[in-house]
Backbone as JSON Lines, residues from 0, in Angstrom:
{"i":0,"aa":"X","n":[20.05,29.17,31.07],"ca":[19.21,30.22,30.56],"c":[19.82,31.56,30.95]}
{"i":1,"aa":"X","n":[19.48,32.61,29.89],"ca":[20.12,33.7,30.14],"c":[19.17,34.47,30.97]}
{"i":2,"aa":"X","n":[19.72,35.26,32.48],"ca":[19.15,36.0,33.1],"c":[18.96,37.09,33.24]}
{"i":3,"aa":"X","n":[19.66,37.66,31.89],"ca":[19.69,39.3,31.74],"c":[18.54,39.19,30.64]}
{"i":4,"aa":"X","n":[17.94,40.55,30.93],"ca":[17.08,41.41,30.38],"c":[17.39,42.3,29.67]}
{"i":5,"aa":"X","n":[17.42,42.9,28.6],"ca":[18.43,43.06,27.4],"c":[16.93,43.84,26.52]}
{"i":6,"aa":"X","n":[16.77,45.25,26.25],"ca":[15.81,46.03,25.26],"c":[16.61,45.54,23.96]}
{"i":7,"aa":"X","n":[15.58,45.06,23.13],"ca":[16.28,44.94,21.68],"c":[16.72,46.67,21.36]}
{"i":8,"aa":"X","n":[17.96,46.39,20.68],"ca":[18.27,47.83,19.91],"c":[18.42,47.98,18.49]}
{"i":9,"aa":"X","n":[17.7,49.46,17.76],"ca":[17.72,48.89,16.69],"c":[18.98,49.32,15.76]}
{"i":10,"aa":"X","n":[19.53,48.8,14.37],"ca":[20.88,48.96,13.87],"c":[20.91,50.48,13.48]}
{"i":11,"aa":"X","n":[22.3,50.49,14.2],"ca":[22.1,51.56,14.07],"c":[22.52,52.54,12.69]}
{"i":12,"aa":"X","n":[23.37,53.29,11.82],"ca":[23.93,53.96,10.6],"c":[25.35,53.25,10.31]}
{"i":13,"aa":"X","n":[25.96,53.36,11.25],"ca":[27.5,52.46,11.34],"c":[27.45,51.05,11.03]}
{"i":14,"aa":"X","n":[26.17,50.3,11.7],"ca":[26.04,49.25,11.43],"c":[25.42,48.67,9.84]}
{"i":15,"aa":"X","n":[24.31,49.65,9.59],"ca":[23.88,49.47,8.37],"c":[25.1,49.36,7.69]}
{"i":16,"aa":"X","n":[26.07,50.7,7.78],"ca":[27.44,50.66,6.63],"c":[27.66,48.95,6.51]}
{"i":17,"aa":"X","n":[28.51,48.79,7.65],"ca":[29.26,47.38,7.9],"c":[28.51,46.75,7.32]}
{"i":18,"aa":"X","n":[26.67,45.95,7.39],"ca":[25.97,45.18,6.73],"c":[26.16,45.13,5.13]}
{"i":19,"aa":"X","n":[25.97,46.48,4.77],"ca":[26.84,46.81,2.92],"c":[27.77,46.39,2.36]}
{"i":20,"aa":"X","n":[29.04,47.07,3.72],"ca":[30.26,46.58,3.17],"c":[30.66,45.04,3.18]}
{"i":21,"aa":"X","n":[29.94,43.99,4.12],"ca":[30.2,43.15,4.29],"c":[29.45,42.29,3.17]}
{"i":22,"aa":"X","n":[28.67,42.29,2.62],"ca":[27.81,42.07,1.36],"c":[28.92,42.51,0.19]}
{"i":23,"aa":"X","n":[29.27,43.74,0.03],"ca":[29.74,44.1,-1.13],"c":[31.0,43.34,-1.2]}
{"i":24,"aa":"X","n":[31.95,42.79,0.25],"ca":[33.17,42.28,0.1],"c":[32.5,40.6,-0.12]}
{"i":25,"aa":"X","n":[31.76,40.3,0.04],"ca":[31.79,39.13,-0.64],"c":[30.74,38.94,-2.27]}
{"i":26,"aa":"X","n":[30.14,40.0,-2.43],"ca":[30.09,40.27,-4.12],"c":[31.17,40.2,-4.37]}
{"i":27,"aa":"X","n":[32.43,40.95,-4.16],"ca":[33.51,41.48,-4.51],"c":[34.22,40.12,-5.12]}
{"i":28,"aa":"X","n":[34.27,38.9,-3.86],"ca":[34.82,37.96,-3.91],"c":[34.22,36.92,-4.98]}
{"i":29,"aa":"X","n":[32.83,36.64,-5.56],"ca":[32.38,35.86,-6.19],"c":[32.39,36.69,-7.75]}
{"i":30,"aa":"X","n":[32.66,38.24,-7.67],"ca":[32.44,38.74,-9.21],"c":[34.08,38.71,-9.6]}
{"i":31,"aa":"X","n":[34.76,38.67,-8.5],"ca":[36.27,38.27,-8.91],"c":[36.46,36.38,-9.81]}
{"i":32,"aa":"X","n":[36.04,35.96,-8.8],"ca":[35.76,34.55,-9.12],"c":[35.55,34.49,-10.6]}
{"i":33,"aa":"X","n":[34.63,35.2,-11.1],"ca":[33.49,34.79,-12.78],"c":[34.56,35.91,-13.64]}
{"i":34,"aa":"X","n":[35.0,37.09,-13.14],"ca":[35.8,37.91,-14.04],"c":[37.05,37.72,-14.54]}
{"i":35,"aa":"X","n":[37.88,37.39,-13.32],"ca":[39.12,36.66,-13.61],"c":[39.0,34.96,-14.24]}
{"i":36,"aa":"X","n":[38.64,34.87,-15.14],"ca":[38.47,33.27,-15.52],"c":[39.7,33.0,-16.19]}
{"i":37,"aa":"X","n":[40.77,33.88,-16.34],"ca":[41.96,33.46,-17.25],"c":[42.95,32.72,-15.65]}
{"i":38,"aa":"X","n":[42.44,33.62,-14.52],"ca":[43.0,33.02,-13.21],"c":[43.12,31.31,-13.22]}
{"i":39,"aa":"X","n":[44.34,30.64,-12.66],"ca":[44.1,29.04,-12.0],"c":[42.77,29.34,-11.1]}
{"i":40,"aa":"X","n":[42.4,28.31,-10.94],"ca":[41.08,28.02,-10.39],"c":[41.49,28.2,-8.86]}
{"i":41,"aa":"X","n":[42.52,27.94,-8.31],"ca":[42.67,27.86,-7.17],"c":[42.75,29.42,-6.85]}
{"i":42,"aa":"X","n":[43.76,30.12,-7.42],"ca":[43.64,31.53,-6.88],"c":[42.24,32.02,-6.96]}
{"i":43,"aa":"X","n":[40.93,31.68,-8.54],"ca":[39.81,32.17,-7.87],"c":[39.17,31.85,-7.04]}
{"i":44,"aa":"X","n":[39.26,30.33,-6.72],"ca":[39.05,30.32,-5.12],"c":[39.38,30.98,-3.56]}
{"i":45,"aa":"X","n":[40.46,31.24,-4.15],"ca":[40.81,32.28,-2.58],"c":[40.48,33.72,-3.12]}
{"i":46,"aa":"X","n":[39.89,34.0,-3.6],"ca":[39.08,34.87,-4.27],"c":[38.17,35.3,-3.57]}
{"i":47,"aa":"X","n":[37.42,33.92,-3.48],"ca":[35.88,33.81,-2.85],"c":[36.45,33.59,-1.69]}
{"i":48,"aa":"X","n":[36.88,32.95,-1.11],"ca":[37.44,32.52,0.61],"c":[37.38,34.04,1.34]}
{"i":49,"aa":"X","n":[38.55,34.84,0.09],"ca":[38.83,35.78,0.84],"c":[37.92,37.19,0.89]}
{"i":50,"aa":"X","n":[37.01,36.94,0.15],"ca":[35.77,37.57,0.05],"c":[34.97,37.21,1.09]}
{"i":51,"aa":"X","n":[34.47,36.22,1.48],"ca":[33.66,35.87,2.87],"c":[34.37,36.32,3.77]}
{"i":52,"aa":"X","n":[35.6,36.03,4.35],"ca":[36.41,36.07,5.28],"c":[36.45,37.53,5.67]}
{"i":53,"aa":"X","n":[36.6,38.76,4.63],"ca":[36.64,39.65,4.74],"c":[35.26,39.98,4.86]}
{"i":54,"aa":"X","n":[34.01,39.77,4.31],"ca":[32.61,39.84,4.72],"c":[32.02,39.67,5.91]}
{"i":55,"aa":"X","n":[32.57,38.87,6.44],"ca":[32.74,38.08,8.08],"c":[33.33,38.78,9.15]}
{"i":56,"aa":"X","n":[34.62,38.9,8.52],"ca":[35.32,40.14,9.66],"c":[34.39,41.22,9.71]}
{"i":57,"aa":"X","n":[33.82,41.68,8.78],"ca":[33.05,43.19,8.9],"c":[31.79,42.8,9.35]}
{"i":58,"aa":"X","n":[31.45,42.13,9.47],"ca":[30.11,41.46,9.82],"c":[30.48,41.24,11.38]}
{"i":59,"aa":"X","n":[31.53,40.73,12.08],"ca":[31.32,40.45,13.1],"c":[31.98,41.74,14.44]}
{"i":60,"aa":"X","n":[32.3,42.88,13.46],"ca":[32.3,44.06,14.32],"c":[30.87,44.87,14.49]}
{"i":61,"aa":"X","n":[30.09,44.56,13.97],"ca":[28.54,45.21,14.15],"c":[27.75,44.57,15.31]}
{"i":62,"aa":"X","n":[26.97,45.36,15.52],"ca":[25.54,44.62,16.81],"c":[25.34,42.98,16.45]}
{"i":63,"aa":"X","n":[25.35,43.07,15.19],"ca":[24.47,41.74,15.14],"c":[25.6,40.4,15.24]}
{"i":64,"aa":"X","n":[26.49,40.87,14.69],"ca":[28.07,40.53,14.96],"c":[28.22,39.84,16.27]}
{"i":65,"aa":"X","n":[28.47,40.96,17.29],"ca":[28.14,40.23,18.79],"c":[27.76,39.55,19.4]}
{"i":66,"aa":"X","n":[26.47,39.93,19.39],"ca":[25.24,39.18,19.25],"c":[25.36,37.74,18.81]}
{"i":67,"aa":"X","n":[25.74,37.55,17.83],"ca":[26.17,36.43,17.35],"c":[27.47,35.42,17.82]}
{"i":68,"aa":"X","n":[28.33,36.15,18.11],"ca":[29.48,35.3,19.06],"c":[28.89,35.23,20.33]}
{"i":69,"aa":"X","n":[28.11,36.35,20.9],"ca":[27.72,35.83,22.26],"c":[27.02,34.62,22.15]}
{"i":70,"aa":"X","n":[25.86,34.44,21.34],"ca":[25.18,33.51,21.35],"c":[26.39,31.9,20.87]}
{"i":71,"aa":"X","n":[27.24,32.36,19.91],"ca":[28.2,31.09,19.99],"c":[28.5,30.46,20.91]}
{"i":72,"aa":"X","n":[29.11,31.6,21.96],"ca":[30.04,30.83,23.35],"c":[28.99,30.66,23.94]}
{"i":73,"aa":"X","n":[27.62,30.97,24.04],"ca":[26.55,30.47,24.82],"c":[26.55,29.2,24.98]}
{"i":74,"aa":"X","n":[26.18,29.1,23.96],"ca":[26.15,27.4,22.68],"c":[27.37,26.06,23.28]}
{"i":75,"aa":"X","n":[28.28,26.85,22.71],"ca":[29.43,25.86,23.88],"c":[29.4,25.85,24.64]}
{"i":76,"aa":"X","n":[28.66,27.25,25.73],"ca":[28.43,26.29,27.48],"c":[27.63,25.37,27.65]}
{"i":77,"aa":"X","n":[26.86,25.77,27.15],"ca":[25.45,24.6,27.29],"c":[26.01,23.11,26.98]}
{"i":78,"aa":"X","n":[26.93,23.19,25.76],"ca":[27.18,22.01,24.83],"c":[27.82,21.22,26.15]}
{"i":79,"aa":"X","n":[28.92,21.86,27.08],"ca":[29.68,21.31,28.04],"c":[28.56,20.56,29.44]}
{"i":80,"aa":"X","n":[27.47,21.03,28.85],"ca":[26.35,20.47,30.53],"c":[25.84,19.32,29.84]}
{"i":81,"aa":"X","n":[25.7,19.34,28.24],"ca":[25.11,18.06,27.96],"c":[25.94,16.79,28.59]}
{"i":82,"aa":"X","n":[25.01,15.6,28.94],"ca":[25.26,14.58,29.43],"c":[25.47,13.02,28.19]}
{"i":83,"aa":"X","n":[26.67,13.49,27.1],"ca":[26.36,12.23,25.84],"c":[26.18,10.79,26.8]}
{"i":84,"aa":"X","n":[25.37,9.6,25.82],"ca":[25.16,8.31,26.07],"c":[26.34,7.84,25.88]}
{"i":85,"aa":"X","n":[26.81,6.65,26.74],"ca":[27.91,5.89,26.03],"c":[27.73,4.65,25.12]}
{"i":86,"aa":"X","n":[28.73,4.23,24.53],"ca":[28.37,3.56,23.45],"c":[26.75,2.25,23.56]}
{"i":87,"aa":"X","n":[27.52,2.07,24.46],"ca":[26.09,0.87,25.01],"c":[24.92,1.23,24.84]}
{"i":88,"aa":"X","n":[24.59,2.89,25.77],"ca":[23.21,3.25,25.68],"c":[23.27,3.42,24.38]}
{"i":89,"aa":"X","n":[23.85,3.92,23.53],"ca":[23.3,4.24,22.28],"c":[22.95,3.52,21.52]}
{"i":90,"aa":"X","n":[23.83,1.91,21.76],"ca":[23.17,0.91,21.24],"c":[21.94,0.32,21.74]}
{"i":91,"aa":"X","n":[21.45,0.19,22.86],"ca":[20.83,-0.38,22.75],"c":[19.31,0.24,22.85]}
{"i":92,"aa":"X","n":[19.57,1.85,22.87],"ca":[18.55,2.92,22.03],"c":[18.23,2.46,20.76]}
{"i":93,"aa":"X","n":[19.45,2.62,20.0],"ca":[18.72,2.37,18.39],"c":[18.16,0.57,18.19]}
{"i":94,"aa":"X","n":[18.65,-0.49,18.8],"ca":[18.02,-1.69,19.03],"c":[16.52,-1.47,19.04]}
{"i":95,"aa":"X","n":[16.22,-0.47,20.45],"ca":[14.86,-0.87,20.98],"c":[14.35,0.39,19.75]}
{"i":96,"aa":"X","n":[14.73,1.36,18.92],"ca":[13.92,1.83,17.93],"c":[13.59,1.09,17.04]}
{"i":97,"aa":"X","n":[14.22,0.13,16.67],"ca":[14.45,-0.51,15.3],"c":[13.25,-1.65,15.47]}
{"i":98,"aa":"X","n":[13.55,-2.46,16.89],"ca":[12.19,-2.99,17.1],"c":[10.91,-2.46,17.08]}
{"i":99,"aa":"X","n":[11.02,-1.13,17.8],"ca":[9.46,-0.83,18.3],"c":[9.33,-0.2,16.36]}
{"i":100,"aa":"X","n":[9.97,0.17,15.63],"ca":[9.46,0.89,14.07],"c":[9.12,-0.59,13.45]}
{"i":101,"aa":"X","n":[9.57,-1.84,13.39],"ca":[9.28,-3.21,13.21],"c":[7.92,-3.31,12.99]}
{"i":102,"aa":"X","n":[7.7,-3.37,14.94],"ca":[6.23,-4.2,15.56],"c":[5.32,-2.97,14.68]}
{"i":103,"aa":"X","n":[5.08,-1.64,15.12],"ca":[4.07,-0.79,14.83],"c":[4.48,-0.6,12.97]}
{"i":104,"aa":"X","n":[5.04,-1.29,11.81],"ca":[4.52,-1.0,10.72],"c":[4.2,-2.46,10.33]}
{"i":105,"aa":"X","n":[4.61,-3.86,11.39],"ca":[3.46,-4.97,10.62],"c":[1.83,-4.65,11.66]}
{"i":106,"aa":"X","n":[1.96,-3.77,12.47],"ca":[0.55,-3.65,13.03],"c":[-0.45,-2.71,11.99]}
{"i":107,"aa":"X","n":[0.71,-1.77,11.38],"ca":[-0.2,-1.34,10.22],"c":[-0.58,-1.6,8.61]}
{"i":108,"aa":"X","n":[0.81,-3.14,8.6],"ca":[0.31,-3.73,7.2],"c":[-0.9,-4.6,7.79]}
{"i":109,"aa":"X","n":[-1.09,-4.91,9.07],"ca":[-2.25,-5.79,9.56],"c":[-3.83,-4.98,9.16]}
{"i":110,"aa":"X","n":[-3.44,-3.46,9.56],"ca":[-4.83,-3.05,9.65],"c":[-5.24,-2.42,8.26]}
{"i":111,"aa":"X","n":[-3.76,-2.16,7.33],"ca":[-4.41,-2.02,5.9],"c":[-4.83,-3.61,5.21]}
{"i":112,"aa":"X","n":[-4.24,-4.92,5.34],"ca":[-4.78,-5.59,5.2],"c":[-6.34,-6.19,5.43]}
{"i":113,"aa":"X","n":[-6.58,-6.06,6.44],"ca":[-8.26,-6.52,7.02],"c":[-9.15,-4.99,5.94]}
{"i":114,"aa":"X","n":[-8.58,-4.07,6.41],"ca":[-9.45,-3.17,5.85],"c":[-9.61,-3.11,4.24]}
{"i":115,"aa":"X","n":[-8.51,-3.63,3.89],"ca":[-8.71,-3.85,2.33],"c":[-9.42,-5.31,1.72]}
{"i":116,"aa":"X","n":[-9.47,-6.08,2.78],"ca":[-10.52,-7.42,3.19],"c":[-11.74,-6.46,2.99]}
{"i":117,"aa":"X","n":[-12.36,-6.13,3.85],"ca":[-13.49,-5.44,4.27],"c":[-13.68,-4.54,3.54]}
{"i":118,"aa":"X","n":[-12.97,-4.11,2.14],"ca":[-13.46,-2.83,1.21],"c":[-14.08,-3.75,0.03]}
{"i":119,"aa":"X","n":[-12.62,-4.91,-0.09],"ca":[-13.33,-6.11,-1.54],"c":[-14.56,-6.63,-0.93]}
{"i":120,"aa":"X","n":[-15.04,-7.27,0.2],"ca":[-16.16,-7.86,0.44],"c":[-17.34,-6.76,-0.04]}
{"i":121,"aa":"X","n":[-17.23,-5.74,0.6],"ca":[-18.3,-4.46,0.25],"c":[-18.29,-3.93,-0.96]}
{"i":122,"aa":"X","n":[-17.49,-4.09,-1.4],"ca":[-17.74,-3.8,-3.09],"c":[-18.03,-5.65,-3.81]}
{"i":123,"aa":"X","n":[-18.2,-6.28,-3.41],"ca":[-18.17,-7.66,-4.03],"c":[-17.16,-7.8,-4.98]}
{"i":124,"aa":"X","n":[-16.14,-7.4,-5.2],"ca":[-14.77,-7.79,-6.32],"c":[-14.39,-8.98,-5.28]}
């Protein structure tokens, strides 16, 4: 858990730009895509690639940018404390699911059965 205390800040004019430009470079990249149609398909693909890519770069020099890689490498520390099952436990996790989803849906074809007993008797069909 993170122990800093951190005032949200809000975006600031520079950043708004970057949010634009980073939008407009990947318009840029998908109206290239549909305009150039005499293009091989592959170059309008790197079209679009290079439209995100460049959307991305500008995107990840802003606040929210940061923000966002910080929270990445967060992500991978944490990922490094998880403790994975080895193959065994995992098997014999999904075993004991597979049983216990078994037992509890013939316990509930049991209780729609009786109760659909007990609806024909009360209606006399």
């Amino acid at each position: 858990m993170n122990s800093k205390v951190e005032q949200p800040r809000a975006a600031s004019s520079g950043d708004i730009v970057k949010y634009a430009l980073a939008l407009l470079l990947v318009a840029a990249g998908v109206f290239a895509f549909y305009w150039f149609s005499e293009w091989p398909s592959g170059m309008r693909s790197l079209a679009v690639i290079g439209g995100l890519l460049a959307g991305a770069g500008v995107f990840l020099t802003s606040l929210k940018g940061v923000q966002t890689r910080e929270f990445l490498s967060e992500s991978r520390f944490e990922l490094r404390k998880v403790v994975w099952p080895t193959r065994q436990e995992a098997g014999r996790a999904t075993m004991m699911i597979i049983i216990a989803v078994t037992v509890i849906s013939l316990i509930l074809a049991a209780f729609d059965f009786f109760i659909q007993l007990g609806v024909k008797f009360l209606l006399g069909t």
